[in-house]
C-alpha positions as CSV (number, residue, x, y, z in Angstrom):
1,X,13.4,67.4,-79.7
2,X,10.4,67.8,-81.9
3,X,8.9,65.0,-84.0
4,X,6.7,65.9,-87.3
5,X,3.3,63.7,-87.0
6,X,2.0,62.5,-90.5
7,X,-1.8,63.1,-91.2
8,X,-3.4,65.0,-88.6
9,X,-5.1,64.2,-85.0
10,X,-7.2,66.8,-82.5
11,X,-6.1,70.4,-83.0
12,X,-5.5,72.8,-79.9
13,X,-5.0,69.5,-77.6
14,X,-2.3,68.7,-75.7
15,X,-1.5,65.0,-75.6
16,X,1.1,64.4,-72.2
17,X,3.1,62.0,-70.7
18,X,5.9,61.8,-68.2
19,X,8.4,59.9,-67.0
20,X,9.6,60.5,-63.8
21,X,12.6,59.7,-60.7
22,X,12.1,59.8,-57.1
23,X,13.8,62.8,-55.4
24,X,15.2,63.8,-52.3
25,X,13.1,66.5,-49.8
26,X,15.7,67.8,-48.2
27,X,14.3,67.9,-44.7
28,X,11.7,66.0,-45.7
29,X,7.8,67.4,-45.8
30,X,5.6,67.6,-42.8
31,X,2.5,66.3,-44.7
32,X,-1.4,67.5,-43.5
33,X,-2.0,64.0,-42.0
34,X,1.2,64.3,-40.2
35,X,3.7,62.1,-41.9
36,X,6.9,62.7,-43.1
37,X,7.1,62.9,-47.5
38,X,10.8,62.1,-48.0
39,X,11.0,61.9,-51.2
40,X,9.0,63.2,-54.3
41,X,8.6,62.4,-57.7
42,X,10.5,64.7,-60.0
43,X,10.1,64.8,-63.9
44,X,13.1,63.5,-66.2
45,X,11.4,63.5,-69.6
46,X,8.2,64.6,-70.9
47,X,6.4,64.1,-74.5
48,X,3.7,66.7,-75.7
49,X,1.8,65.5,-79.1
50,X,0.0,69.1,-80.1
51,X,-1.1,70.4,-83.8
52,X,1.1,68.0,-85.5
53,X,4.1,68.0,-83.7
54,X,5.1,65.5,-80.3
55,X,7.9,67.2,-78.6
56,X,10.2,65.6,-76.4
57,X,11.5,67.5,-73.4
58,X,14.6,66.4,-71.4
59,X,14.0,67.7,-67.5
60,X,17.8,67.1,-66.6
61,X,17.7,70.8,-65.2
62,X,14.0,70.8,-63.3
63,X,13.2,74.3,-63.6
64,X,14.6,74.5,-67.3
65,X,12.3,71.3,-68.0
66,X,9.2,72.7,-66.5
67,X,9.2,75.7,-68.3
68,X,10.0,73.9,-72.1
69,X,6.8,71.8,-70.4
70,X,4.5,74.6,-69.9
71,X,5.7,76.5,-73.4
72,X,4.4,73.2,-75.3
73,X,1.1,72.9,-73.4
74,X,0.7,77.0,-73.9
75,X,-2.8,77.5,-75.4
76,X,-4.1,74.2,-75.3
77,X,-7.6,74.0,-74.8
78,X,-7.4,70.9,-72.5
79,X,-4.2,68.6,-71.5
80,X,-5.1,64.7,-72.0
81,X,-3.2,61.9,-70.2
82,X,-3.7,58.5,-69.2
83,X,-2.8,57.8,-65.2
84,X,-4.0,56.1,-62.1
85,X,-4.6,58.7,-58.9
86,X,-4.1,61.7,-61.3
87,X,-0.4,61.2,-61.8
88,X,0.9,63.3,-64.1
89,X,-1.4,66.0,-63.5
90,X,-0.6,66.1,-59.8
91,X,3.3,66.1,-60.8
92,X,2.8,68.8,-63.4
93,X,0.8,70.8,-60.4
94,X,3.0,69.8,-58.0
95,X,0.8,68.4,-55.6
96,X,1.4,64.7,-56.2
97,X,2.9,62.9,-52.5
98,X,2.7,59.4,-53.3
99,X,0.2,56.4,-54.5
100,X,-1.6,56.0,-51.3
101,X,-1.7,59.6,-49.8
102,X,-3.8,62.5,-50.7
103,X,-2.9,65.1,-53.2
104,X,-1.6,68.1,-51.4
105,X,-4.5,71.2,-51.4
106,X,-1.4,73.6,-52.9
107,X,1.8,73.3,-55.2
108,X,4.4,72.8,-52.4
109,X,6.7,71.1,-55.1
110,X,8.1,72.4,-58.7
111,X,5.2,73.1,-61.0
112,X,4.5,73.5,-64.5
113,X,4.1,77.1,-65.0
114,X,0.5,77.6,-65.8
115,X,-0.8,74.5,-64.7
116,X,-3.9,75.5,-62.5
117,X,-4.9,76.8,-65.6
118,X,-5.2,74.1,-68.2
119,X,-8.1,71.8,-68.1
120,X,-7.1,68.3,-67.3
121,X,-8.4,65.4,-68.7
122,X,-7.6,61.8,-67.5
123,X,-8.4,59.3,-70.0
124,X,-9.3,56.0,-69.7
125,X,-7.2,52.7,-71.0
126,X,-9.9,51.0,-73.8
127,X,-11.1,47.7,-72.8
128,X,-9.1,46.4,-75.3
129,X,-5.8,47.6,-75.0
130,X,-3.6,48.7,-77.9
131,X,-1.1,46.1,-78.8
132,X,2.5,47.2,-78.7
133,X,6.1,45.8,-79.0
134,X,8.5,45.1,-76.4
135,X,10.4,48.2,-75.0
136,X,11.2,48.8,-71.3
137,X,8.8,48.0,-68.8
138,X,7.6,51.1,-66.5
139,X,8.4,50.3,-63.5
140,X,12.3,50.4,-65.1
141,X,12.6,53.8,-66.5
142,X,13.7,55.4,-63.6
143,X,16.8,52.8,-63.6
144,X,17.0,52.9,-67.2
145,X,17.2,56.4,-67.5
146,X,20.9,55.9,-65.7
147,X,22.2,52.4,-66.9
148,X,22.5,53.1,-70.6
149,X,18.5,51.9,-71.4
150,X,17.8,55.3,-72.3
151,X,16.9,55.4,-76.1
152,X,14.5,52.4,-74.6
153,X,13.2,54.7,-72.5
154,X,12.6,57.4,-75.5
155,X,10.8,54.6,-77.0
156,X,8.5,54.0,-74.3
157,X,7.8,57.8,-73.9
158,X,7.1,58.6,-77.6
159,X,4.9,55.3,-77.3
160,X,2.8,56.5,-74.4
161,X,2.6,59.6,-76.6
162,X,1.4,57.9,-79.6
163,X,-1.2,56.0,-77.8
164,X,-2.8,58.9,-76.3
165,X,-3.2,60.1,-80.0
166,X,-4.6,56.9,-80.6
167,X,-7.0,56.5,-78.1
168,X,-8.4,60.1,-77.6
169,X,-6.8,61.9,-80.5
170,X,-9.2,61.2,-83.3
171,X,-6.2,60.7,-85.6
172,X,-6.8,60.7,-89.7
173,X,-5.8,57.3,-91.3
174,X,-2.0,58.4,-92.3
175,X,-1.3,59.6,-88.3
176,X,-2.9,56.5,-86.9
177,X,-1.0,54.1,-89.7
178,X,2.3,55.8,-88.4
179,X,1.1,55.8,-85.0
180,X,0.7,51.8,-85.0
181,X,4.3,51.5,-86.8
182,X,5.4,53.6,-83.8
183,X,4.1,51.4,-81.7
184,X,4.4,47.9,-83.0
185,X,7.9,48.2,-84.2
186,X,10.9,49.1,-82.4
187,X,12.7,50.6,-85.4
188,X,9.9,53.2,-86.6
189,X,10.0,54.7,-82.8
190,X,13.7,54.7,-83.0
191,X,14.0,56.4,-86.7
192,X,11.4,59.0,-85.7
193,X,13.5,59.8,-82.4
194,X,16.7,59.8,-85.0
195,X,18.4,57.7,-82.0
């Protein structure tokens, strides 16, 4: 799904968020400090804001996913995102075990194809965060991706989106106007998704 972004905001950027589900290792994963990894995270959707456009991918088949994911970071001079511990760059390099492990030194899980190669850039949340209405909480979307909460859960990923444009995109008035109605009210995110 691709999503037309009025005005303009940083050319040659790539804008990303994820939302992801835990995952079986079959077998499980010897980790370097010797534990057992049973489970990884996997990516279920993705949103990519570049020249103009924020493109939603739907990661239902994995490898089908990744690759629509590295086709719409292709070129980008650097990929922003907003995460504690490297999140969604660790996913996207498939490296990430879980919040208090290390990173793995190597991909040992699905990847984004290319993603060694992009320059990563974790932003930081502004001291004043940017105010936005009600939509599913995060620590929900992996159940409301399965018990019918998921235009919510577009929502919340095309907001996560529009706030990275806002807070590092540099956005012209008439993208950052849209942007706020995106993110204020419920009904702009939902008519821009066309859900």
């Amino acid at each position: 799904m691709e999503i037309e972004v009025p005005g303009t905001f940083l050319e040659d950027v790539a804008f990303l968020d994820l939302e992801t589900v835990k995952t079986p290792i079959g077998g499980g994963l010897l980790m370097p400090n010797g534990e057992t990894l049973r489970r990884r995270w996997s990516i279920a959707l993705a949103g990519v804001a570049r020249d103009g456009l924020i493109t939603i991918v739907d990661a239902n088949n994995e490898r089908h996913g990744l690759g629509e994911i590295g086709e719409a970071l292709s070129g980008a001079s650097s990929v922003v995102y907003c995460a504690t511990r490297e999140f969604d760059e660790m996913i996207c390099l498939g490296r990430f075990t879980n919040a208090r492990r290390a990173h793995l030194p190597y991909p040992r899980f699905p990847a984004v194809p290319g993603a060694e190669d992009f320059n990563w850039v974790n932003v930081k949340r502004p001291e004043a965060p940017i105010w936005r209405g009600e939509d599913i909480p995060s620590r929900e979307v992996p159940a409301g991706l399965f018990d019918g909460r998921r235009t919510a859960v577009l929502v919340h990923l095309l907001r996560d989106v529009v706030e990275l444009i806002l807070m590092a995109g540099n956005p012209s008035p008439g993208c950052a106007s849209w942007c706020t109605g995106v993110l204020v009210d419920y009904q702009s995110a939902c008519d821009a998704l066309e859900v």
